[in-house]
KEMIKE-224593 format. One line per 5 residues: number of its first residue (from 1); for each residue x, y, z of C-alpha. Coordinates in Angstrom, 3 decimals. Example, Ala and Ser with C-alpha at 12.3 -4.5 7.8 and 13.67 -1.06 7.14 Angstrom:
<sites>
1 = 12.300 -4.500 7.800 | 13.670 -1.060 7.140 $
</sites>
This chain:
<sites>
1 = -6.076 7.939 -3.495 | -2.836 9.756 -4.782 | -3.182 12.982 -5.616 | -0.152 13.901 -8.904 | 1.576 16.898 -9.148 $
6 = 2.845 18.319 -12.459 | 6.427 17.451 -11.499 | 5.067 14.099 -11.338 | 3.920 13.806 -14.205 | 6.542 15.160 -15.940 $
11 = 8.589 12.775 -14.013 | 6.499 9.809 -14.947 | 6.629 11.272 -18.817 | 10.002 11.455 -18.608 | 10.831 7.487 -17.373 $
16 = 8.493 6.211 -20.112 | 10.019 7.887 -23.262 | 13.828 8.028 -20.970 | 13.896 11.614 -21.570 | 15.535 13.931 -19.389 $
21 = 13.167 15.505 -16.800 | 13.211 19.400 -17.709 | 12.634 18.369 -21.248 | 9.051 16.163 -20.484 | 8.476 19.162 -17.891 $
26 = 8.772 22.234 -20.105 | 6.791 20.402 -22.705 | 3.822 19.215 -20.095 | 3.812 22.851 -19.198 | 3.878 24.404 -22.216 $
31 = 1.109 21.953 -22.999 | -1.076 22.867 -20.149 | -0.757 26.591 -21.592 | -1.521 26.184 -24.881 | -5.144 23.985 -23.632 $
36 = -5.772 27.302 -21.254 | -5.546 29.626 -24.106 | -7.796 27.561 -26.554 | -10.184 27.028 -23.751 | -10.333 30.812 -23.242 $
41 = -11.175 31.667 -26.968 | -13.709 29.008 -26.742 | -12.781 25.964 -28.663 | -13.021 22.592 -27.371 | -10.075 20.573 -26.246 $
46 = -10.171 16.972 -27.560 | -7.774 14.180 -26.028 | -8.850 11.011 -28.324 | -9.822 7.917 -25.587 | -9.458 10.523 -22.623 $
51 = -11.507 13.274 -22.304 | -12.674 16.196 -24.138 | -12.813 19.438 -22.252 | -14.862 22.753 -23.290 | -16.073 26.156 -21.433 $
56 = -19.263 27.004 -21.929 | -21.406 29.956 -21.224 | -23.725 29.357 -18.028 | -27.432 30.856 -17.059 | -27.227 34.717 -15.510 $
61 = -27.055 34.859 -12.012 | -30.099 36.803 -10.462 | -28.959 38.141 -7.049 | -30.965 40.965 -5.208 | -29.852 44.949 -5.079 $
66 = -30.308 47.441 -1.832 | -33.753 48.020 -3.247 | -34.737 44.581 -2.715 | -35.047 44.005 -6.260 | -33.525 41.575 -8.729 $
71 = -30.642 42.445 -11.059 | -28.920 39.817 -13.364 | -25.465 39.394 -13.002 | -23.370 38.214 -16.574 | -23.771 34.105 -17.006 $
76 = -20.490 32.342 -15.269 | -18.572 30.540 -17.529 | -18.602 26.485 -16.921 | -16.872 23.809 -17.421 | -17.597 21.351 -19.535 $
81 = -15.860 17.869 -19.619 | -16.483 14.839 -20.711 | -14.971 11.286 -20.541 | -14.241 8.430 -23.070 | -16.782 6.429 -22.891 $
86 = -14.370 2.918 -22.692 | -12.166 4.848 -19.923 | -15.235 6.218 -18.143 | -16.878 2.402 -18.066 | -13.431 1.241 -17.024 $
91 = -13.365 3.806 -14.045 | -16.365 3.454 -13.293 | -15.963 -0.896 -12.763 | -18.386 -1.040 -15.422 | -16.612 -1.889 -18.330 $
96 = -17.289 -5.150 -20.080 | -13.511 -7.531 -19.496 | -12.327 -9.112 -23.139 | -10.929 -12.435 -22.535 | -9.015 -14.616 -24.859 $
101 = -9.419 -18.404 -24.523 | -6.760 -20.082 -27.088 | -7.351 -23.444 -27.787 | -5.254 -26.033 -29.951 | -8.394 -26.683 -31.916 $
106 = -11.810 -25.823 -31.658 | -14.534 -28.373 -30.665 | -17.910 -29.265 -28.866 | -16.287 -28.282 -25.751 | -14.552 -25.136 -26.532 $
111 = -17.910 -23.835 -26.947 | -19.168 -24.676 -23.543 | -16.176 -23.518 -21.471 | -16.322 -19.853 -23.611 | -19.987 -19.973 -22.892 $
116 = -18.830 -20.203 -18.859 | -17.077 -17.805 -18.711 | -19.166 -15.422 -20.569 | -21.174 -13.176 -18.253 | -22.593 -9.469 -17.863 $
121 = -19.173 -8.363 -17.319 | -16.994 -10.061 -20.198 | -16.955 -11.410 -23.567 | -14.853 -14.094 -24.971 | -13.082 -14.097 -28.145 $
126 = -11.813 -17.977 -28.920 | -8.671 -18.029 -31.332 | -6.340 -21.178 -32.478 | -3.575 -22.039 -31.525 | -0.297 -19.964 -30.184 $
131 = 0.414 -17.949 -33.347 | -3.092 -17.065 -33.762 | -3.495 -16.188 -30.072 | -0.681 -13.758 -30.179 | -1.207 -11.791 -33.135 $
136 = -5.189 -11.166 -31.023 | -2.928 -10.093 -28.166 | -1.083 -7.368 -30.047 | -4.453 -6.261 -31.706 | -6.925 -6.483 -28.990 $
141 = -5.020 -6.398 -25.729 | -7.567 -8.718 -23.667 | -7.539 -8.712 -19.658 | -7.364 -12.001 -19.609 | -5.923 -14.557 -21.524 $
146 = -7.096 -18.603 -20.820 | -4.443 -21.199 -22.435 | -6.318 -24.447 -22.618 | -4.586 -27.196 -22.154 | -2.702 -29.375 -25.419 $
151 = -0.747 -26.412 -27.074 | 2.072 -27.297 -28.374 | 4.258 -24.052 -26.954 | 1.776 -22.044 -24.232 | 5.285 -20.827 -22.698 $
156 = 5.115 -19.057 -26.355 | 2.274 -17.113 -25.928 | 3.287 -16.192 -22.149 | 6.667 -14.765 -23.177 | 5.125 -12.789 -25.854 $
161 = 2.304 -11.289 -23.708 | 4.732 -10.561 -20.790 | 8.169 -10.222 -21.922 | 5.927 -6.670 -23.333 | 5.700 -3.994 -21.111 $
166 = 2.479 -2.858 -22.965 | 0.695 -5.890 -22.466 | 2.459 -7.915 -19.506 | -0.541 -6.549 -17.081 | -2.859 -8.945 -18.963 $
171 = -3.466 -11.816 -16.540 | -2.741 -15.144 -17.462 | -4.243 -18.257 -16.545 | -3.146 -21.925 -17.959 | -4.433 -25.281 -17.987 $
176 = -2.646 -28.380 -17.446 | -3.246 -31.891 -18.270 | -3.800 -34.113 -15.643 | -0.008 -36.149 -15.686 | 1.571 -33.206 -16.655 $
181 = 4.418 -32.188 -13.955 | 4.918 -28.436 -14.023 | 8.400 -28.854 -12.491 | 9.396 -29.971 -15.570 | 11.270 -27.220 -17.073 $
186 = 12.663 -27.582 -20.880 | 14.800 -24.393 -21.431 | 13.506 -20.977 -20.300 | 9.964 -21.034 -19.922 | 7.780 -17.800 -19.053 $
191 = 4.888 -18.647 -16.882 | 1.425 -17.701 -16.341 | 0.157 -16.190 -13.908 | -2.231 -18.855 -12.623 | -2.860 -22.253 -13.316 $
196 = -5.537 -24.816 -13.005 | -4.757 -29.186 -14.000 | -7.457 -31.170 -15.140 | -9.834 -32.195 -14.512 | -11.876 -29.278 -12.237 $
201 = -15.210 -28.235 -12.512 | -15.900 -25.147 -14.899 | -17.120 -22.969 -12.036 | -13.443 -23.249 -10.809 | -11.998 -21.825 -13.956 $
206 = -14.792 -19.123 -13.565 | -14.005 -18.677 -10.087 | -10.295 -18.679 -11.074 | -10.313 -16.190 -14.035 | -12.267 -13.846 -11.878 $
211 = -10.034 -13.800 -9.473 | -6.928 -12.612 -11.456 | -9.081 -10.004 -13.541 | -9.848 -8.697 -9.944 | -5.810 -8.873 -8.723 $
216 = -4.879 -7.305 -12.314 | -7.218 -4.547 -12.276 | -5.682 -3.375 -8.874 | -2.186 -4.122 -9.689 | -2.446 -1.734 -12.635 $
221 = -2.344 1.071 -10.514 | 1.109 0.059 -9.217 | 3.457 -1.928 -11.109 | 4.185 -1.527 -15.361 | 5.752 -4.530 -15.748 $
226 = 5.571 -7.844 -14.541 | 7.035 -11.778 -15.926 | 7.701 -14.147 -14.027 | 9.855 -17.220 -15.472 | 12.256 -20.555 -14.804 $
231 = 15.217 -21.936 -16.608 | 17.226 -25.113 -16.707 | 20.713 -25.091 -15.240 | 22.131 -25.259 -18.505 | 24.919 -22.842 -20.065 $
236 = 22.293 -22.251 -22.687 | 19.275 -21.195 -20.794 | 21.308 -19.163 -18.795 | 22.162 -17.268 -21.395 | 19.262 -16.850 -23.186 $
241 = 18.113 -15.212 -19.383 | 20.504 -12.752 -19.567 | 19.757 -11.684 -23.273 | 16.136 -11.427 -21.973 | 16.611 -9.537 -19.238 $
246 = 18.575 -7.003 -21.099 | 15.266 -6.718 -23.758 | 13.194 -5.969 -20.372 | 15.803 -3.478 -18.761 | 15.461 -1.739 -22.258 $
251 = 11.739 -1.129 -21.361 | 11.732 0.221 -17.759 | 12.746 3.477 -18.332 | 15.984 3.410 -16.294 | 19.508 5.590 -17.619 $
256 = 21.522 3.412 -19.703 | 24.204 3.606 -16.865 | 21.511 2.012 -14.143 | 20.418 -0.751 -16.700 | 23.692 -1.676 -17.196 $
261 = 24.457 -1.692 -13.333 | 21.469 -4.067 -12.370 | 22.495 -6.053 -15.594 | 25.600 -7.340 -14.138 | 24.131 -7.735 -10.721 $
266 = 21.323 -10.338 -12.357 | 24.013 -11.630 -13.783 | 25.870 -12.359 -10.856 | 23.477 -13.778 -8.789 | 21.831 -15.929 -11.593 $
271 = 25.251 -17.489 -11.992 | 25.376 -17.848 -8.015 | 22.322 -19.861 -8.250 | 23.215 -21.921 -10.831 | 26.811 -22.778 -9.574 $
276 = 26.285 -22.809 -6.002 | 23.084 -23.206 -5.294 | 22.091 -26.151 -8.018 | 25.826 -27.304 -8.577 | 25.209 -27.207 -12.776 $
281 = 22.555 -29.707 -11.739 | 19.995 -29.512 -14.935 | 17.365 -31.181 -13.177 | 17.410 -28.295 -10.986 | 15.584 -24.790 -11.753 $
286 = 16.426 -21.452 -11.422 | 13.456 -19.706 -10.746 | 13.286 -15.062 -11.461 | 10.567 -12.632 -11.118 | 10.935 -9.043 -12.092 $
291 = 8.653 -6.087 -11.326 | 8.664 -2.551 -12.164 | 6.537 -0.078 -10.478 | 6.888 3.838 -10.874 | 10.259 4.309 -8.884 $
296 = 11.903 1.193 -8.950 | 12.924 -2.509 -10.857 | 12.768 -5.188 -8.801 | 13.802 -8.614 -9.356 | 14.540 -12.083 -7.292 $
301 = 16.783 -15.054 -8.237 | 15.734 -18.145 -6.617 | 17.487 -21.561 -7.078 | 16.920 -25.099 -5.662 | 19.654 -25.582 -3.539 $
306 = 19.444 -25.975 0.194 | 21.280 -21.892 0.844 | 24.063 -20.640 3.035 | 24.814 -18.227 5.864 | 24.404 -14.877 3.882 $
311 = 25.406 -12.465 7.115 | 29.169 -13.230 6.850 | 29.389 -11.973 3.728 | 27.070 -9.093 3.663 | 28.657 -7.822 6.770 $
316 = 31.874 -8.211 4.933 | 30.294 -6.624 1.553 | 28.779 -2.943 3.369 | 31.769 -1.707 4.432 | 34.919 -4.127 3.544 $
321 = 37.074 -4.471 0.439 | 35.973 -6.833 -1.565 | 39.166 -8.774 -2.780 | 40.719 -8.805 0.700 | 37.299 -10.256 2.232 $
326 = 37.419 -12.810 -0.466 | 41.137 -13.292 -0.167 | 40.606 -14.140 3.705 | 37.341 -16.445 2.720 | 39.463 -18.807 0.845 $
331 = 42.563 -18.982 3.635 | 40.048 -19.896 6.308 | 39.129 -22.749 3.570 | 35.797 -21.001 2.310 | 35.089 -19.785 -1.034 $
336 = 33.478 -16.890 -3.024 | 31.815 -13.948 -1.664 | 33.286 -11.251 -4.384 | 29.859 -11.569 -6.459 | 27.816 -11.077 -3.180 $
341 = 30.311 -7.564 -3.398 | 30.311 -6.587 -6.617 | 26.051 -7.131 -6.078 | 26.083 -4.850 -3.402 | 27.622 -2.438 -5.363 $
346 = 25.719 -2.269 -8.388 | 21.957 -1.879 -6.827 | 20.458 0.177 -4.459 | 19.026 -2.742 -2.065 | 19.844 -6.480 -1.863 $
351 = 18.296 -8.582 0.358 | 18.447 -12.578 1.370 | 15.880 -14.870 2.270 | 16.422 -16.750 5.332 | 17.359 -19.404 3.958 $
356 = 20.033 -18.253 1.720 | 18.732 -19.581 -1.895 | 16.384 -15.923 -2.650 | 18.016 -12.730 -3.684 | 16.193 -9.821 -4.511 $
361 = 17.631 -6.925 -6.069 | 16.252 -3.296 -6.070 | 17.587 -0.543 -8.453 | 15.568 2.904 -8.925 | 14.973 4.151 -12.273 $
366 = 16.144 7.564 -10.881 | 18.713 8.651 -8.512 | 17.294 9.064 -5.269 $
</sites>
């Protein structure tokens, strides 16, 4: 268990309304003053879905004298505190889960699979199809979210529920129809976070669902912000991936002057992956998942091609110049290698797979 300091939290304050630092800190402190005071003239501190704090006036103390006999001490102020009753449930692994089960149109069976995976620990809420389902996102914010299989646009409801810092840590689980290939990429397409294809046995979506409400509920307490999606080699898609990426930098609390940094590292190495790696192949994917956690963004570009040797060129990139490296690459009859530069350049950490077709780029959200 972490223990947080009031820099900290004035730290963490700070990244999630991109504030500077001293500002969240003097106003946390000034804050924790002002609850002191009103605590000490006796009124009760109320922080609505939190905790509501109050001192109250205990028993007198009996203690005994030199004479052996009793005197009564004044009554010791206590504390009184209290927690919300959802957030104490919730802290206490008590709390009942909401899930959210969209379906393209209710029927016989609908009712069946909601009764499954209804239990002592979660309700279900069933809603119609994808515009339905994410308007009950926004209002609600479930734990889970079940896409049954036949929508028309599930990708729809993903990108909505994750492409949102405030909601992406609501697991996701689809379901597929038995033919359907889920290599088959059309455009960008954010993706759940688990999937099941027809047919299976209801105690395996139970056993499934479960699962991810367990993973979520621990992954809470480390990362903000998590998507996970795949595009077509196509000029279009490609696009469209940068213009998202931008609307999630916007979100993770970095400087403007970081965001903009990582943003033309993604950049770089999505077009890698779609030039080198899949050759402008459309049938091949480009495949990027993106994490923030407290310090740091995270984010890997994977594509389907078959890699390279990466060591040449990040030997070359650490400590070379960039435009003579590259200059010498394409005399000795090689080519590129200024990206894999200007990448190194822009992020704090960049690292290969073995293979060559994975890069993963680190950036903190504060100077370290």
């Amino acid at each position: 268990m972490k223990s947080l300091s009031t820099p900290e939290l004035a730290q963490r304050v700070a990244q999630e309304l991109n504030q500077p630092e001293p500002q969240a800190r003097a106003v946390l402190d000034r804050a924790i003053e002002v609850m002191k005071k009103e605590l000490q003239r006796g009124n009760k501190i109320e922080l609505p879905t939190f905790l509501t704090v109050q001192l109250k006036a205990g028993q007198p103390v009996a203690a005994k004298s030199a004479a052996d006999s009793n005197i009564h001490l004044p009554a010791v102020r206590r504390v009184q505190m209290e927690l919300d009753e959802d957030l104490r449930k919730k802290l206490e692994g008590t709390g009942v889960y909401q899930i959210l089960l969209v379906v393209p149109k209710k029927n016989f069976f609908t009712g069946v699979m909601a009764a499954r995976l209804t239990s002592p620990r979660s309700e279900v809420t069933v809603v119609q199809g994808e515009d339905e389902a994410v308007a009950s996102v926004k209002q609600a914010s479930p734990d889970l979210v079940v896409l049954d299989v036949g929508l028309a646009e599930p990708s729809k409801v993903c990108e909505a529920v994750k492409k949102s810092k405030e909601s992406s840590m609501i697991a996701m689980v689809r379901i597929y129809a038995e033919d359907e290939d889920r290599k088959n990429i059309k455009g960008l397409e954010v993706l759940c976070d688990e999937s099941i294809s027809e047919p299976f046995e209801l105690s395996e979506l139970v056993r499934l669902s479960e699962a991810e409400l367990a993973r979520f509920a621990e992954e809470r307490n480390y990362f903000d912000h998590q998507i996970h999606f795949k595009l077509q080699t196509k000029e279009g898609c490609i696009e469209r991936c940068n213009e998202l990426f931008g609307q999630l930098l916007e979100q993770s609390g970095m400087p403007e002057e970081n965001r903009e940094a990582l943003a033309i590292a993604f950049r770089e190495a999505v077009d890698n992956g779609a030039r080198h790696g899949n050759k402008y192949n459309e049938t091949r994917n480009v495949d990027v998942q993106y994490f923030v956690d407290r310090e740091k963004v995270t984010v890997s570009v994977t594509d389907d091609g078959e890699g390279f040797d990466t060591e040449i060129y990040l030997s070359r990139g650490v400590g070379g110049n960039p435009v003579e490296a590259a200059r010498e690459r394409n005399q000795a009859g090689g080519a590129g290698g200024l990206g894999i530069m200007l990448m190194l350049r822009c992020v704090d950490k960049l690292e290969y797979n073995y293979a060559g077709n994975k890069i993963t780029l680190t950036k903190f959200i504060r100077r370290q």
